[in-house]
C-alpha positions as CSV (number, residue, x, y, z in Angstrom):
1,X,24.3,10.8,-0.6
2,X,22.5,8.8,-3.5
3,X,19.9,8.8,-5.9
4,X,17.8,6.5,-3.4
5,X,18.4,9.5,-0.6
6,X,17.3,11.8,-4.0
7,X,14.6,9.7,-4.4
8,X,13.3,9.1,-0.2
9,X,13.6,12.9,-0.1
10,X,11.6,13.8,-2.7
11,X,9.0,12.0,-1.4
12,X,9.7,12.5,2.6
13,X,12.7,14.5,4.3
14,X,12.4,12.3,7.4
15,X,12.8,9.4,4.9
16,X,16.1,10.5,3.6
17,X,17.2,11.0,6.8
18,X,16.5,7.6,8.3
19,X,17.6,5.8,5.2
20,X,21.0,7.6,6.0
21,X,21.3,7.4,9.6
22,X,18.6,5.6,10.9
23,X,18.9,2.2,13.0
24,X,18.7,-0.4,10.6
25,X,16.9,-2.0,13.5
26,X,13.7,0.0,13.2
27,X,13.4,-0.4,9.7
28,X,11.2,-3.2,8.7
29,X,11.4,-5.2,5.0
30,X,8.8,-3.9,3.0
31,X,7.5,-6.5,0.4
32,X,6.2,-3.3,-1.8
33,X,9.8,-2.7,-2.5
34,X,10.5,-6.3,-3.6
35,X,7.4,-6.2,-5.5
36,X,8.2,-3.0,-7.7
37,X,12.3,-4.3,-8.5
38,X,10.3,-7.4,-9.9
39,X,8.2,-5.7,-11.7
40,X,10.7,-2.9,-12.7
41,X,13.3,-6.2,-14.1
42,X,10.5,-7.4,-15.5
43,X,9.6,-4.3,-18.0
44,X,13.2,-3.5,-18.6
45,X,13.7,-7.1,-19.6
46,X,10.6,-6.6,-22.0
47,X,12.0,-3.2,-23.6
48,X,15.6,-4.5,-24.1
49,X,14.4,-7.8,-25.9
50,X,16.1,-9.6,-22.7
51,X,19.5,-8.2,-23.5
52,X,19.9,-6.6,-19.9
53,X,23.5,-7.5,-18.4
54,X,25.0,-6.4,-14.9
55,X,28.1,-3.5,-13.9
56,X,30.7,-2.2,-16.0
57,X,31.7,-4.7,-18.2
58,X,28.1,-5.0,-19.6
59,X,28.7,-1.5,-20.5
60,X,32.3,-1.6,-22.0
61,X,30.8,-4.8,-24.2
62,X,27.9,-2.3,-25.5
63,X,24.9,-4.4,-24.6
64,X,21.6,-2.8,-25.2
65,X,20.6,-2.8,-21.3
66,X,22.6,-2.2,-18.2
67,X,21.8,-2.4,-14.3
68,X,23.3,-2.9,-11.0
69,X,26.0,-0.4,-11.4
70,X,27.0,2.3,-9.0
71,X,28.7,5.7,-10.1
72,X,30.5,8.0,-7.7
73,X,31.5,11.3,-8.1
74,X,32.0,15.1,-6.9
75,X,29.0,17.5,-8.0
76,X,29.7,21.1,-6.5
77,X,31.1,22.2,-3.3
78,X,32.6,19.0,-2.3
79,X,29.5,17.4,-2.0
80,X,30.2,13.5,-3.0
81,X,27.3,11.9,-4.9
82,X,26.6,8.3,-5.8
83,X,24.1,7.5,-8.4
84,X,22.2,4.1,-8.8
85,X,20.8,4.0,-12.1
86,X,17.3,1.6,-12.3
87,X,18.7,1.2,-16.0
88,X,21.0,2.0,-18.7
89,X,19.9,2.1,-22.3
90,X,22.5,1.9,-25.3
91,X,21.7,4.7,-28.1
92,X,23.7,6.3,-30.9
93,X,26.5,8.7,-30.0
94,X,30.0,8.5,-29.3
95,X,31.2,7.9,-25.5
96,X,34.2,6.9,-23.7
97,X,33.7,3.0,-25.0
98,X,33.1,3.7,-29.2
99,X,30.3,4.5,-31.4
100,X,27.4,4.5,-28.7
101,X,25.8,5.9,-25.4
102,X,23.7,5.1,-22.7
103,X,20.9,7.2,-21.4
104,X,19.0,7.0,-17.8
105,X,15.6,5.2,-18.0
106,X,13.5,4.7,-14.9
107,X,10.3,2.5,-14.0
108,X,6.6,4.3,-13.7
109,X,4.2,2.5,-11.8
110,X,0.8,4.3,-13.1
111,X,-0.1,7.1,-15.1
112,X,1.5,10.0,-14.0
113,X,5.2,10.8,-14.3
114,X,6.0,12.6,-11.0
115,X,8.8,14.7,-9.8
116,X,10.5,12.0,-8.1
117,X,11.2,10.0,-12.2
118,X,12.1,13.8,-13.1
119,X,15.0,14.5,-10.7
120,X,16.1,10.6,-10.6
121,X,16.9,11.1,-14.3
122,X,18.3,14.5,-13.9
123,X,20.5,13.4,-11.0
124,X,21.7,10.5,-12.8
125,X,22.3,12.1,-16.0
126,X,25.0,14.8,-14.2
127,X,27.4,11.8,-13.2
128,X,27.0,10.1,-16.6
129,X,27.7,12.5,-18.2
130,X,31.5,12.5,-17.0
131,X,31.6,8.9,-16.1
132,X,31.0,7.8,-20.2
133,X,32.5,11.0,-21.1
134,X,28.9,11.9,-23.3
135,X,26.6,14.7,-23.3
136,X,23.1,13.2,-22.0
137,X,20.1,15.5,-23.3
138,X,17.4,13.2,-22.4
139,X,16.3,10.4,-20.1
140,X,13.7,7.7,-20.5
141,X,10.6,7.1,-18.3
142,X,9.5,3.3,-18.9
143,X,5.8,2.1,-17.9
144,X,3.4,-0.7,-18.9
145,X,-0.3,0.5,-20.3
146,X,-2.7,-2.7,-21.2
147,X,-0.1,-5.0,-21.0
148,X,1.9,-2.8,-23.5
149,X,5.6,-1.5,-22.6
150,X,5.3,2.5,-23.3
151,X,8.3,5.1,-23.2
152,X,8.3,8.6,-22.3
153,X,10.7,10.7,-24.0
154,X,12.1,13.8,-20.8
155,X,13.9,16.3,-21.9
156,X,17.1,17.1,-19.3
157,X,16.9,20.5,-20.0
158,X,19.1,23.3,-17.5
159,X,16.1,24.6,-15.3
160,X,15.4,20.9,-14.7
161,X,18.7,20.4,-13.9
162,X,19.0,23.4,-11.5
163,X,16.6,22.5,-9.6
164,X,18.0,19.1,-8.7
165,X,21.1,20.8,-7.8
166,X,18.9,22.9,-5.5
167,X,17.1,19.6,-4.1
168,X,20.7,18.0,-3.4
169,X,21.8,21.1,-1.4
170,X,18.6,21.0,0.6
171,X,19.2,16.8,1.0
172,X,23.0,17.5,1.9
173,X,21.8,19.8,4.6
174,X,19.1,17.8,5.9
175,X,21.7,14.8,5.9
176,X,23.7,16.7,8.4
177,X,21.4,17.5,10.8
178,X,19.1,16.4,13.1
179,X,16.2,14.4,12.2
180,X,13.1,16.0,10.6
181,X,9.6,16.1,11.6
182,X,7.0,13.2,11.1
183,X,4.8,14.3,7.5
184,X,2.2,15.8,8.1
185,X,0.9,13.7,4.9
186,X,0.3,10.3,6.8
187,X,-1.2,8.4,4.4
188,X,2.3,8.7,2.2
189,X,3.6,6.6,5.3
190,X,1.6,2.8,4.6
191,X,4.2,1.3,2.7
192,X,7.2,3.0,4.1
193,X,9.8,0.9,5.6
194,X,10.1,3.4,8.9
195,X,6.4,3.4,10.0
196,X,6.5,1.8,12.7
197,X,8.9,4.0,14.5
198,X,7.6,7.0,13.1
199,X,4.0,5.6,14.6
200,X,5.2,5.0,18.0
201,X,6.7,8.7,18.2
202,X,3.5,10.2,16.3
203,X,1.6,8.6,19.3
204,X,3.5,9.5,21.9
205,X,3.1,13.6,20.7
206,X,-0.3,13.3,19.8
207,X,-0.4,14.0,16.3
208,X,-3.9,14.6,14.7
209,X,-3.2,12.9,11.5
210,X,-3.4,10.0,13.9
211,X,-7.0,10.2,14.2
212,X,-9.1,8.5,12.1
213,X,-10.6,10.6,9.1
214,X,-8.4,13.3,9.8
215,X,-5.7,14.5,6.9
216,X,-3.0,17.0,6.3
217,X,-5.8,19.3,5.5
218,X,-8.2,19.4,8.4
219,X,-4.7,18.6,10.7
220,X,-4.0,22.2,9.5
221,X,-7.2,23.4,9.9
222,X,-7.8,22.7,13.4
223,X,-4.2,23.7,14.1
224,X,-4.9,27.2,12.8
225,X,-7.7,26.8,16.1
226,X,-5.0,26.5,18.3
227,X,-6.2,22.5,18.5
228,X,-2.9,21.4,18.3
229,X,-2.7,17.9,19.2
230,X,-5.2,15.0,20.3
231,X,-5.2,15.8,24.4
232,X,-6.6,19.3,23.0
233,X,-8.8,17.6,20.6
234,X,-10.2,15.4,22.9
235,X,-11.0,17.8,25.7
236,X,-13.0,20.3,23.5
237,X,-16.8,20.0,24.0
238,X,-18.2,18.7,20.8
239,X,-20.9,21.9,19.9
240,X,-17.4,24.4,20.8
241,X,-15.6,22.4,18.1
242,X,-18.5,22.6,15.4
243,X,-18.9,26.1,16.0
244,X,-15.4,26.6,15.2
245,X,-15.4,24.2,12.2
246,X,-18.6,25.3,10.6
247,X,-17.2,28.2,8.2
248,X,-15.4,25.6,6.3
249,X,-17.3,24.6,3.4
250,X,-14.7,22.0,2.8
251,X,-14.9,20.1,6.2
252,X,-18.0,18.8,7.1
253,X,-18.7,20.4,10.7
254,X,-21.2,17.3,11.8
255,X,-17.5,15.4,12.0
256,X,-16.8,17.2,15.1
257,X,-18.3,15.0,17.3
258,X,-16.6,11.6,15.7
259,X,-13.4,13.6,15.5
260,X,-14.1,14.5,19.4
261,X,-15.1,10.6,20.2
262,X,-12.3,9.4,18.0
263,X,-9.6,11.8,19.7
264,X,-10.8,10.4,23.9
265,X,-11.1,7.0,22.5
266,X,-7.4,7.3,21.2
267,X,-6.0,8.3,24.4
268,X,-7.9,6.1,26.7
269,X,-7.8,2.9,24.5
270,X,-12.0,2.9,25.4
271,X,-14.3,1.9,22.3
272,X,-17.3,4.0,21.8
273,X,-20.0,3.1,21.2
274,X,-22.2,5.1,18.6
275,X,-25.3,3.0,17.1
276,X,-27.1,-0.1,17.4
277,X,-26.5,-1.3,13.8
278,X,-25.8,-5.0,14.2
279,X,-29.5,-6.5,14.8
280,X,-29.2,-7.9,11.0
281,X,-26.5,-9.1,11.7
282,X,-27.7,-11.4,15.0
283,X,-30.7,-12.5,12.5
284,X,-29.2,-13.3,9.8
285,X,-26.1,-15.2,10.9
286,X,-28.1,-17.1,13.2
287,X,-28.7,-20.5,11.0
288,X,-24.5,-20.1,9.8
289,X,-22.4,-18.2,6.9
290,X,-19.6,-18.0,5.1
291,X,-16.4,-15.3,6.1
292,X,-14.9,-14.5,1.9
293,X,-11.3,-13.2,2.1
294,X,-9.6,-13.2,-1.5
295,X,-6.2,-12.5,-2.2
296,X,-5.4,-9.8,-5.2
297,X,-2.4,-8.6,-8.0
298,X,-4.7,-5.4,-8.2
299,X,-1.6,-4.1,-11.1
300,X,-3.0,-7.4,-13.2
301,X,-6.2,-7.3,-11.8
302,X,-6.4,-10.8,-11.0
303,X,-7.4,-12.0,-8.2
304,X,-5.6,-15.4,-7.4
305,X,-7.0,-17.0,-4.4
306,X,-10.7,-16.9,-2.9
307,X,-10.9,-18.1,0.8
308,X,-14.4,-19.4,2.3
309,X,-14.6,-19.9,6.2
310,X,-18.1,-21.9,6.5
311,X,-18.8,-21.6,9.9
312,X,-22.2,-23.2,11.2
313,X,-22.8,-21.2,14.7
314,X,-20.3,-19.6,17.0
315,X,-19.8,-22.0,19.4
316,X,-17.9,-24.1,17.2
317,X,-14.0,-24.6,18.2
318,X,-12.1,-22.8,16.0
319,X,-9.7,-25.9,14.4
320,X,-13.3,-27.7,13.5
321,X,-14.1,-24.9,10.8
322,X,-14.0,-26.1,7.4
323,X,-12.0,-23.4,5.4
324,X,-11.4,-23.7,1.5
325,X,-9.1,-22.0,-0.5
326,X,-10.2,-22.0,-4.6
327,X,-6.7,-21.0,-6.9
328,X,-7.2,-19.0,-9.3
329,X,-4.5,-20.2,-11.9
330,X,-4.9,-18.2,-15.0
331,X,-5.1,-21.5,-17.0
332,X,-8.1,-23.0,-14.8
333,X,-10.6,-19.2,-14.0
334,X,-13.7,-21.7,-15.2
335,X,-12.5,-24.0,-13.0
336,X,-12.3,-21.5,-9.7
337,X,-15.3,-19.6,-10.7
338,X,-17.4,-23.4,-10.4
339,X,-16.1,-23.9,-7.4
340,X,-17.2,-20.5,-6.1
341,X,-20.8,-20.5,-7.0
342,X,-20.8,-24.1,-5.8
343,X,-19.6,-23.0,-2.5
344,X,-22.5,-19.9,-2.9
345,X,-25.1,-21.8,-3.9
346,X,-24.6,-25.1,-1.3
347,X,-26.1,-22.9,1.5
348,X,-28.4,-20.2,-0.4
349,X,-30.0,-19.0,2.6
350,X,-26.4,-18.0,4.3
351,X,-25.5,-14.4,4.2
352,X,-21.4,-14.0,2.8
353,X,-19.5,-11.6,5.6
354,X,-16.4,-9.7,4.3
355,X,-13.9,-7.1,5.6
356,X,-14.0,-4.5,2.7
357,X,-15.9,-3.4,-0.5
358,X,-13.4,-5.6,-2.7
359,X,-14.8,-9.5,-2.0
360,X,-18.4,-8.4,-3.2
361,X,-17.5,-6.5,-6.3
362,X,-15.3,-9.3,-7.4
363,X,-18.3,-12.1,-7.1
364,X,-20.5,-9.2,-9.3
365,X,-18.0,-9.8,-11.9
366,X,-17.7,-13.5,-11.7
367,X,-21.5,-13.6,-11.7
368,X,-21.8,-11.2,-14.8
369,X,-18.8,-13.3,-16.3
370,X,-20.8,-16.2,-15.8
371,X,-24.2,-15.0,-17.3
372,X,-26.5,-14.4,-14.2
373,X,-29.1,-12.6,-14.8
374,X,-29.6,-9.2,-13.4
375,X,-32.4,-10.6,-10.8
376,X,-29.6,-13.3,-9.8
377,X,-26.6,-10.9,-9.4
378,X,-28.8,-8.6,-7.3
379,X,-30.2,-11.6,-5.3
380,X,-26.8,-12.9,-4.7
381,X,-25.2,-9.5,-4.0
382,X,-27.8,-9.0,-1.3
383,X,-26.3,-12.1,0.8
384,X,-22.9,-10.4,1.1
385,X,-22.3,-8.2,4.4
386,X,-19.5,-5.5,4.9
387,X,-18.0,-5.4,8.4
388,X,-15.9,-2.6,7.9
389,X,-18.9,-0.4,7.1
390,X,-20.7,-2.6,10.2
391,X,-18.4,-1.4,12.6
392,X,-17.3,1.8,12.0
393,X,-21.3,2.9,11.8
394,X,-21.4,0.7,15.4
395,X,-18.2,1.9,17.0
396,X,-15.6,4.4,17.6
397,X,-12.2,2.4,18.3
398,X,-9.0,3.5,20.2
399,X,-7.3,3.1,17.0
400,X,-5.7,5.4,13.9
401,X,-7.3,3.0,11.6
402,X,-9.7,0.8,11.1
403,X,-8.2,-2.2,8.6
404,X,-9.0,-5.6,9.8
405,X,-5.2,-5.8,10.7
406,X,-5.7,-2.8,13.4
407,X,-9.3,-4.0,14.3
408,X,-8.7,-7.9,15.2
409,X,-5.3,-7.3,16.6
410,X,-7.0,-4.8,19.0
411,X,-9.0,-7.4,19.5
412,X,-6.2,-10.3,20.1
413,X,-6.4,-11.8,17.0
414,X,-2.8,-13.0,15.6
415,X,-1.7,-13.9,12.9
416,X,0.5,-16.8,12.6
417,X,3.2,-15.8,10.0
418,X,4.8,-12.9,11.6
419,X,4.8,-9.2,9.7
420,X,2.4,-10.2,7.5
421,X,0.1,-8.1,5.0
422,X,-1.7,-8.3,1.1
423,X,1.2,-7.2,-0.4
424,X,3.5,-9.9,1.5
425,X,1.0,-12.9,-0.1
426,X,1.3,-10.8,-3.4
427,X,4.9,-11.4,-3.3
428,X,4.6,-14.5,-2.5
429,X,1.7,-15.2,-5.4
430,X,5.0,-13.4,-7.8
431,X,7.4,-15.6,-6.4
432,X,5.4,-18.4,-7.0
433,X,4.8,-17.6,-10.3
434,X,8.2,-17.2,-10.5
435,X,9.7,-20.4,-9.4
436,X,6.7,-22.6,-9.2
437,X,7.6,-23.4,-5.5
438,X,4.6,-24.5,-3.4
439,X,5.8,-23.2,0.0
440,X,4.7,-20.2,-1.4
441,X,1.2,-21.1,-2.2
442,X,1.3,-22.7,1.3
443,X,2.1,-19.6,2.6
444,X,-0.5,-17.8,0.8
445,X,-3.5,-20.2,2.3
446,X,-2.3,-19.6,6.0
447,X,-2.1,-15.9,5.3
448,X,-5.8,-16.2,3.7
449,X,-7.2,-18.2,6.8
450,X,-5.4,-16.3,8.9
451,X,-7.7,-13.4,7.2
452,X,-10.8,-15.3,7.5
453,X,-10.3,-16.1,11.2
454,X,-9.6,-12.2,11.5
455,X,-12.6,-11.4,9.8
456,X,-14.1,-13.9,12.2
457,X,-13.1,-12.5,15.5
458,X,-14.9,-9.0,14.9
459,X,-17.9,-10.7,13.4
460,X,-17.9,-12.6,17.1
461,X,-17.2,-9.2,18.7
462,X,-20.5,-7.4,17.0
463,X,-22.8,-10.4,17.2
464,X,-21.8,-10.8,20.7
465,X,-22.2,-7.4,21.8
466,X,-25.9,-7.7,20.1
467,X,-26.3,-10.3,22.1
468,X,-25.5,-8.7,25.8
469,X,-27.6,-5.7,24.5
470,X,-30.3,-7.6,24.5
């Protein structure tokens, strides 16, 4: 086992397991962990005044940073162990190589140092110890705060310690036998490699976490009465479950129904429908609009492309729509921002439909960076229509979610990258940035459009159903 297992475990047992003996078929690339070494090289780079060099040598030669290097060794009861330190950092002491000694350091993403940077520097520290032949009383928890490189000072100390060991028994164990259960903590599962095999066996046993708007927390409510899966769920009369629900100050007992509705639509693959909540939408889209997509680095808060779809009527073939992406190149944001309001203001009348609070709040702030005045931001504000809220008040889907990737694929929308996502074009927007080649930006645009067009297809899909209503 290695401080990646350590590190999977910590956060999911099933993880670890996988990540040991899991097809490597299942697993799909995730760009969030391409994202965060880039990031991570990036910040260690920064700290070590670019003096970061690769493996042994780099250590026998003293230099100030080291990665890439693997250490193997035997902990306690023959258990073999292979650390992967994120990064070395050179300090005073004495070690196996002269007059100096490295230390553990690991990357923070955020504010809070968690239990997974506690036992990664713990682990690591045990195998250091003896591999530079150097006691190792603290480790180093590296993070950026307003664009600022911060260090936290941990303290190795032996209850720490212990408890790792304990961890690594428990991850030896679980690495020798059979697979563990899915989480009952779903939402830790979005950017996990494994999702999509852990979904297709979630679905298959009916898991409640499955369901829309149901967590860990009302998943163990309901199990404590005796709903234990969604074929139970859904074949509970919708008063029975309320009645059984409404003790709970913490869970709202008027969900029963949705979670009910949500629960048969899952199994049946039927929408529901709820609420007649579209008739704006009919009205107002009538004379044309715009679809808004943009593209984000929500670490940098910057967003770095806006997408417009104008799109006149409906019966427009889809290849005629005009679609414009606007850059938003940190050297040019006047430039972007022009272009934007230009877009806004060519058609005043048309209302702006998104997919998400996001697009909105981000043309407040252009508008307030801009100098509108309050009268202007609320008027332009006004134009700007949320599907995601649209539909969900609308409709109850046969689906565990309801992102526009769920939503337009359900409704035969594809997109024409393969495995794509936000955080794909946000590594593609870093390796841009990176290497300045444009097949990245081109990438980028198709993903964008692609988002536009989804957006598109459920805007048809309400406006329509308006339409046969009345």
């Amino acid at each position: 086992m290695n401080s990646l297992h350590l590190k999977s475990f910590t956060r999911c047992k099933r993880k670890a397991w996988l990540d040991f003996k899991g097809k490597k078929s299942f697993e799909v690339w995730s760009p969030h962990k391409a994202i965060d070494k880039i990031n991570q090289f990036k910040i260690f780079s920064e700290f070590c005044n670019g003096e970061i060099y690769t493996g042994l040598k780099a250590c026998e030669n003293g230099y100030q940073g080291v990665i890439g290097l693997k250490i193997k060794g035997n902990l306690f009861q023959n258990i073999n162990a292979e650390i992967r330190p994120q990064l070395l950092v050179k300090t005073k002491g004495k070690s196996k190589w002269g007059q100096y000694k490295y230390l553990p350091a690991v990357y923070k993403l955020g504010h809070k140092t968690t239990k997974e940077h506690l036992f990664d520097l713990a682990f690591c520290s045990m195998l250091l110890e003896s591999f530079q032949e150097s006691k190792i009383e603290n480790g180093l928890v590296i993070s950026t705060f307003d664009k600022k490189v911060k260090v936290e000072e941990i303290y190795l100390n032996k209850k720490l310690r212990k408890k790792v060991l304990n961890v690594l028994l428990n991850l030896d164990e679980c690495l020798k036998g059979s697979i563990p259960e899915i989480t009952q903590d779903r939402k830790k599962c979005t950017i996990c490699s494994w999702q999509k095999f852990c979904d297709k066996e979630a679905k298959e046993n009916g898991y409640l976490t499955d369901i829309d708007g149901i967590g860990s927390k009302t998943a163990s409510l309901l199990k404590a009465k005796g709903i234990i899966n969604t074929q139970i769920l859904a074949s509970y009369k919708e008063k029975q479950l309320r009645e059984k629900l409404s003790k709970f100050k913490d869970l709202k007992y008027e969900k029963a129904s949705i979670f009910v509705k949500q629960a048969k639509a899952y199994i049946s693959g039927e929408p529901y429908f709820i609420s007649n909540k579209t008739n704006d939408l009919l009205e107002k889209t009538c004379s044309g609009f715009y679809i808004f997509d943009i593209e984000s680095n929500p670490d940098e808060k910057h967003d770095f492309l806006y997408g417009f779809l104008k799109v006149n009527n409906l019966s427009i073939k889809k290849e005629d729509l005009i679609y414009e992406p606007i850059l938003n190149l940190k050297n040019n944001k006047g430039e972007s921002y022009r272009q934007i309001i230009e877009i806004l203001f060519s058609n005043k009348e048309w209302p702006v439909l998104h997919y998400g609070e996001t697009e909105k709040i981000s043309i407040i702030n252009i508008a307030k960076n801009l100098n509108f005045s309050d009268q202007e931001i609320d008027s332009l504000a006004s134009r700007f229509i949320d599907l995601h809220t649209l539909i969900r008040k609308s409709w109850i889907l046969p689906l565990k979610n309801y992102g526009l990737k769920t939503v337009s694929h359900w409704l035969g929308f594809e997109w024409v990258q393969k495995n794509v996502s936000g955080s794909k074009a946000l590594y593609w927007w870093i390796q841009y940035q990176i290497t300045e080649n444009e097949i990245f930006l081109k990438k980028i645009i198709q993903y964008n459009k692609d988002d536009c067009l989804a957006t598109l297809k459920i805007a048809e899909y309400l406006i329509k159903d308006q339409l046969k209503k009345n």
